[in-house]
C-alpha positions as CSV (number, residue, x, y, z in Angstrom):
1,X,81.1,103.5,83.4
2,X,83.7,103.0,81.2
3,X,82.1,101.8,77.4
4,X,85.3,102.7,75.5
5,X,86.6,99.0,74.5
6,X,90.0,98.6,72.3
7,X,91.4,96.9,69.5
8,X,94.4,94.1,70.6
9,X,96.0,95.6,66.9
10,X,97.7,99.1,67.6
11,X,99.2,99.1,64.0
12,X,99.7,97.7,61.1
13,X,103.2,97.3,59.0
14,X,102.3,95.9,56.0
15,X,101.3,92.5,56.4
16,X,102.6,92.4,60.1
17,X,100.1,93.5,63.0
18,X,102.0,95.0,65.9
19,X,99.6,94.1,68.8
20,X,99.1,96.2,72.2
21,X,99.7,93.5,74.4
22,X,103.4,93.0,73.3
23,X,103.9,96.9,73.1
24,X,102.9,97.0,76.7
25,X,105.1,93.7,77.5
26,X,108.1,95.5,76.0
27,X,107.3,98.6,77.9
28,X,106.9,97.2,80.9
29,X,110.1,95.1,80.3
30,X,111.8,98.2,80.1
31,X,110.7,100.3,83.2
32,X,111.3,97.2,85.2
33,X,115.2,97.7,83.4
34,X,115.5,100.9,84.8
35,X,114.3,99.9,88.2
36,X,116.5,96.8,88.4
37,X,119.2,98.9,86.8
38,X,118.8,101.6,90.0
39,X,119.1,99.2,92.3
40,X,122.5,97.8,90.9
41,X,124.2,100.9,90.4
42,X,122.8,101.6,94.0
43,X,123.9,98.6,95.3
44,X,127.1,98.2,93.7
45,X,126.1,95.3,91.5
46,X,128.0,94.4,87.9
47,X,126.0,96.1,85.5
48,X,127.7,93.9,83.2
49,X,126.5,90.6,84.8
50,X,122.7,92.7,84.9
51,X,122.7,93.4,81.4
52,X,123.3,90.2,80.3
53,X,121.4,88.2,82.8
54,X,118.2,90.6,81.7
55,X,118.2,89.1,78.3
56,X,118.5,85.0,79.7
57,X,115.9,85.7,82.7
58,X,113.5,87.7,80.1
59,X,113.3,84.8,77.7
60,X,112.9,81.9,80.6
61,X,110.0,84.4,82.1
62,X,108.4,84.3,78.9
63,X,108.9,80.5,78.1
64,X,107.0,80.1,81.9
65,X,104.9,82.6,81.8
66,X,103.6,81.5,78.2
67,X,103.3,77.9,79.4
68,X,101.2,78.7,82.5
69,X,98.8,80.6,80.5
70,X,98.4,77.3,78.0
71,X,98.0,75.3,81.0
72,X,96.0,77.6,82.5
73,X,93.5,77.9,79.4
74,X,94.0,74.6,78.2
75,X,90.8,74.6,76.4
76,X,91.6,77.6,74.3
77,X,94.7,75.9,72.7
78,X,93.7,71.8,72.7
79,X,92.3,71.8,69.2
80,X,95.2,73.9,67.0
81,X,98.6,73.5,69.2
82,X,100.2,76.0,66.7
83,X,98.5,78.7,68.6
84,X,100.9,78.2,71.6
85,X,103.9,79.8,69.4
86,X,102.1,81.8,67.0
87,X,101.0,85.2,67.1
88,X,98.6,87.0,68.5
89,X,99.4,85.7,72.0
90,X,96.4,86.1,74.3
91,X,98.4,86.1,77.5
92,X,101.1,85.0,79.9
93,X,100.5,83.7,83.7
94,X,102.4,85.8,86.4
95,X,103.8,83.2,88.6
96,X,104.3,80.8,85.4
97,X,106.6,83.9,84.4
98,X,108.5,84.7,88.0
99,X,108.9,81.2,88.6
100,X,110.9,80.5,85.1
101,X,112.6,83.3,85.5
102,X,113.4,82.9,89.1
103,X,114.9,79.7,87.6
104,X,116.8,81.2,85.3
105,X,118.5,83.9,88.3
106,X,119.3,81.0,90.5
107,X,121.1,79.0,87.7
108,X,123.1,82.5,86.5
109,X,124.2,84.0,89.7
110,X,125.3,80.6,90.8
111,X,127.4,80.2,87.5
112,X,128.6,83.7,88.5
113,X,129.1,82.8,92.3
114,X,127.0,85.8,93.1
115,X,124.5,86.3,96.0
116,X,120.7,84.9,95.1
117,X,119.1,86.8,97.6
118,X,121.1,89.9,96.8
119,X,120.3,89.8,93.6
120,X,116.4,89.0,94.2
121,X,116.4,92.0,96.8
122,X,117.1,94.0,93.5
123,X,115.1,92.5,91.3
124,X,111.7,92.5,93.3
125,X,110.9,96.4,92.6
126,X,111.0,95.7,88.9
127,X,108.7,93.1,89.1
128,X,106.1,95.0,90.4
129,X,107.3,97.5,87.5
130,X,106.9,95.0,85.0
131,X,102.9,93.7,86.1
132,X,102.2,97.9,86.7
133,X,102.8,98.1,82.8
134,X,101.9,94.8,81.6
135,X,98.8,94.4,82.7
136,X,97.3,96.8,80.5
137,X,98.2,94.7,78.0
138,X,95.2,92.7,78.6
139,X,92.9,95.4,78.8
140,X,93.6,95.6,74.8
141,X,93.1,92.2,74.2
142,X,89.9,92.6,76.4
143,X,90.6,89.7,78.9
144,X,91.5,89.5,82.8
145,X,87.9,90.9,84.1
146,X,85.9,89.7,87.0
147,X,81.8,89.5,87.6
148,X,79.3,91.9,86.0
149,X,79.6,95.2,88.4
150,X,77.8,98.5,88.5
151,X,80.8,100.6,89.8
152,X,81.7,103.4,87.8
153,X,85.0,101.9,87.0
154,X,83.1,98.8,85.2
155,X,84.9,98.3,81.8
156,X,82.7,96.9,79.0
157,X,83.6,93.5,77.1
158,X,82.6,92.6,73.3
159,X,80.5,89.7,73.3
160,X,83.0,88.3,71.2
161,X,85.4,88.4,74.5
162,X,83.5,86.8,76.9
163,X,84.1,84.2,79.0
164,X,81.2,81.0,79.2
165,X,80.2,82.8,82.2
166,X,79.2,85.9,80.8
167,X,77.9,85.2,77.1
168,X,75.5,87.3,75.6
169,X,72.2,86.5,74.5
170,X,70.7,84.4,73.3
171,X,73.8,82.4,74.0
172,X,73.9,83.1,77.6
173,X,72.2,85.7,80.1
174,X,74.4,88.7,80.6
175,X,73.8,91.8,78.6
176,X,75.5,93.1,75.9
177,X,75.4,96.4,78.0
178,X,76.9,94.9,81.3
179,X,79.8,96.4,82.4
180,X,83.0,94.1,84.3
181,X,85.1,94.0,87.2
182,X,88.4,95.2,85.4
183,X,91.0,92.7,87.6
184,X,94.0,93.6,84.9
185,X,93.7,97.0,86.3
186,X,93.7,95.7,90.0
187,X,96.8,94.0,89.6
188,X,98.1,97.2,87.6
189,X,97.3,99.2,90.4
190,X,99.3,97.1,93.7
191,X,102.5,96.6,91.2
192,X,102.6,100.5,91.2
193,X,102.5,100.6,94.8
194,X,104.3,97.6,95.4
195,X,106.9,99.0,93.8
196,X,106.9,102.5,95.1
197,X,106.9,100.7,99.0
198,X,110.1,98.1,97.7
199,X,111.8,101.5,96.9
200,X,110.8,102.6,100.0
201,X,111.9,100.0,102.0
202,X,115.3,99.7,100.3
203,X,116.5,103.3,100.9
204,X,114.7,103.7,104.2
205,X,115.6,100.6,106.3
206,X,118.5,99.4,104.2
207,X,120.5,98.7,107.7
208,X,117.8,97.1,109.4
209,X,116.4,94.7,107.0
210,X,118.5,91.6,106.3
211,X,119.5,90.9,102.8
212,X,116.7,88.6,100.9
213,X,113.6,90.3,103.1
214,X,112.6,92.7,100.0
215,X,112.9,89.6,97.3
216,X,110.5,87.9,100.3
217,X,108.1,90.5,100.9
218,X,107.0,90.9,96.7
219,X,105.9,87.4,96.9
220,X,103.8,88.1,99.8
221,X,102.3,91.3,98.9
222,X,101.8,89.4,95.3
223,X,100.9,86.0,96.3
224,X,98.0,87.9,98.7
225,X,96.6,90.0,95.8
226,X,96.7,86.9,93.4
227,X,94.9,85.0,96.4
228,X,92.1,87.4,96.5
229,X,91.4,88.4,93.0
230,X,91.1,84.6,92.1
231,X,87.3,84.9,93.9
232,X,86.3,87.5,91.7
233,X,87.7,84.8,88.3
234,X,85.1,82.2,86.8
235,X,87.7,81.0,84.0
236,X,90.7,79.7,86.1
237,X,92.7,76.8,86.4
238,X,91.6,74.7,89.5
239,X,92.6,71.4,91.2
240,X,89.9,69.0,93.1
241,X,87.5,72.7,92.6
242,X,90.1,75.1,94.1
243,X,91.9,77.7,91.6
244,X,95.3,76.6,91.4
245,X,96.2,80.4,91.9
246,X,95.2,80.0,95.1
247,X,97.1,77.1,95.9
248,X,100.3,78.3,94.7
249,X,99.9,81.9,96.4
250,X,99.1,79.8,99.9
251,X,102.4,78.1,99.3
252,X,104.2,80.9,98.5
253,X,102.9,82.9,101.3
254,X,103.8,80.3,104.0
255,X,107.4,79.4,102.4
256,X,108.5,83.0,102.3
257,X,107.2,84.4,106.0
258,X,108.8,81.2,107.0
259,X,112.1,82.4,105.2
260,X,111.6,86.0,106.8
261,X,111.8,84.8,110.0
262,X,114.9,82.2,109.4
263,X,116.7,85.1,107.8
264,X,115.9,87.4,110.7
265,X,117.5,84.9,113.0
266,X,120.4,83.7,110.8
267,X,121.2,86.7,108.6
268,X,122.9,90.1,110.8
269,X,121.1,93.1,109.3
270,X,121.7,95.2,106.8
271,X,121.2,94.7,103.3
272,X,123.9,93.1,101.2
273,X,126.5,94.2,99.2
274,X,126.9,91.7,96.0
275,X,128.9,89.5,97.7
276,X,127.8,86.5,99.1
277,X,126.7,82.8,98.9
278,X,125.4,81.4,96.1
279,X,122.3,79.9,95.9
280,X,123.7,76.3,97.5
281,X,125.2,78.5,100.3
282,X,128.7,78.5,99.4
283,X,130.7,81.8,100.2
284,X,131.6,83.9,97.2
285,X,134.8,85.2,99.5
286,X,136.1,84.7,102.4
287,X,135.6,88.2,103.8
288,X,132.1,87.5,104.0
289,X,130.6,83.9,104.7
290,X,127.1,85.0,105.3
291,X,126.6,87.3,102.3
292,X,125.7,90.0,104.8
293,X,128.3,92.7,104.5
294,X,125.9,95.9,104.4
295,X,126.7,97.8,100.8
296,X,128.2,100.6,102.2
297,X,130.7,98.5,104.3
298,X,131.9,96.8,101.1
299,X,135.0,97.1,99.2
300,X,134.4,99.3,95.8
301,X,132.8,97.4,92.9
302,X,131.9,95.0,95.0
């Protein structure tokens, strides 16, 4: 088993700690860059619109993502409020986090009269790139672990880090020595492929699927993952005794497989080009109503 366990500080600059978790939140902000980034210049996006839109959508992901994890830990936070904006930051919640920044895309492309779904087609692979990175983030700051387990891929948690679940004596019951279910690493683990099948997808059966259907199928795959690692959490948010996790990922399931199938009816295939309606369904030109123009059938720099 694994009995290495890490400090949350990676270094120190004078008086300022510089903490793993937002090393691995800035790396994983920028491989999901270079993912979305790809998929623009292969798409024929504005990389100008992208660039800027990165910084607006990072912040609002944070802003949710920050204020699902206070929700979510509530307890943690109801006794010194300054902790919410003051360093060290012990986490963010995932679909706090794509629901702000989701948000924040539907707001700027319709100021830009750009196609949503276009634009969340391209985005989706760097999500997954962005939870493959940042997740390990809470490895450091020894947090995101499931039940005691004897597999040889059990990480160890300080004492000091455990949940009420899994105190150690004389506190509570569970070993000093027990080893955990390492969840962050789970999650780690399906944004890699997640994103590896997105890419996939894209380049494979870019005529067939219909623009919107890769934005639909991340929150899916995610939602599904989310659903089932929840069993394996003690510590999470619930409503009337069911983790809210599971509620949302059971709405978001339904709501996009019931958008797949609209969009397979409505939308002609092939994926795209940026073009399109905006998010209220207004045509961004007249040379294509539906926002369906397949990319390589669109004008240059378009």
């Amino acid at each position: 088993m694994i009995d290495f366990t890490p400090q949350s500080i990676a270094l120190q600059i004078g008086p300022i700690p510089v903490y793993w978790y937002g090393i691995c939140y800035a790396l994983g902000l920028m491989l999901a860059y270079l993912v979305i980034r790809h998929g623009v210049r292969a798409r024929g996006l504005d990389e100008n619109l992208f660039a800027n839109g990165m910084i607006i959508v990072a912040i609002a992901a944070l802003i949710g993502g920050r204020a699902y994890h206070v929700i979510d830990q509530w307890a943690l936070y109801k006794d010194d409020l300054s902790r919410i904006i003051l360093p060290p930051y012990s986490g963010l919640g995932v679909y706090g986090g794509i629901f702000g920044g989701m948000i924040a895309v539907i707001v700027y492309v319709r100021m830009k009269h750009q196609s949503f779904w276009a634009w969340a087609d391209v985005i989706a692979p760097g999500l997954f790139a962005m939870e493959f990175v940042a997740r390990w983030g809470n490895f450091f700051n020894q947090e995101l672990y499931g039940p005691p387990t004897t597999a040889p891929w059990g990480i160890a948690i300080e004492c000091s880090h455990r949940v009420a679940a899994y105190l150690c004596p004389p506190l509570g019951s569970t070993p000093a020595s027990a080893h955990f279910q390492p969840l962050f690493l789970y999650e780690s683990i399906s944004g890699l492929v997640g994103m590896t099948a997105l890419l996939w997808l894209t380049n494979r059966y870019a005529t067939r699927l219909r623009t919107g259907e890769i934005a639909l199928v991340f929150f899916i795959w995610y939602a599904i993952v989310r659903f089932l690692l929840e069993f394996l959490r003690v510590d999470n948010w619930t409503f009337f005794g069911i983790p809210t996790a599971q509620i949302i990922s059971t709405a978001v399931i339904a709501v996009a497989a019931i958008l797949v199938v609209e969009r397979h009816r409505r939308v002609p295939p092939g994926l795209s080009a940026p073009s399109g309606p905006d998010p209220a369904g207004e045509p961004a030109s007249a040379d294509d109503p539906d926002g369906s123009i397949p990319a390589e059938a669109g004008a240059p720099g378009r």
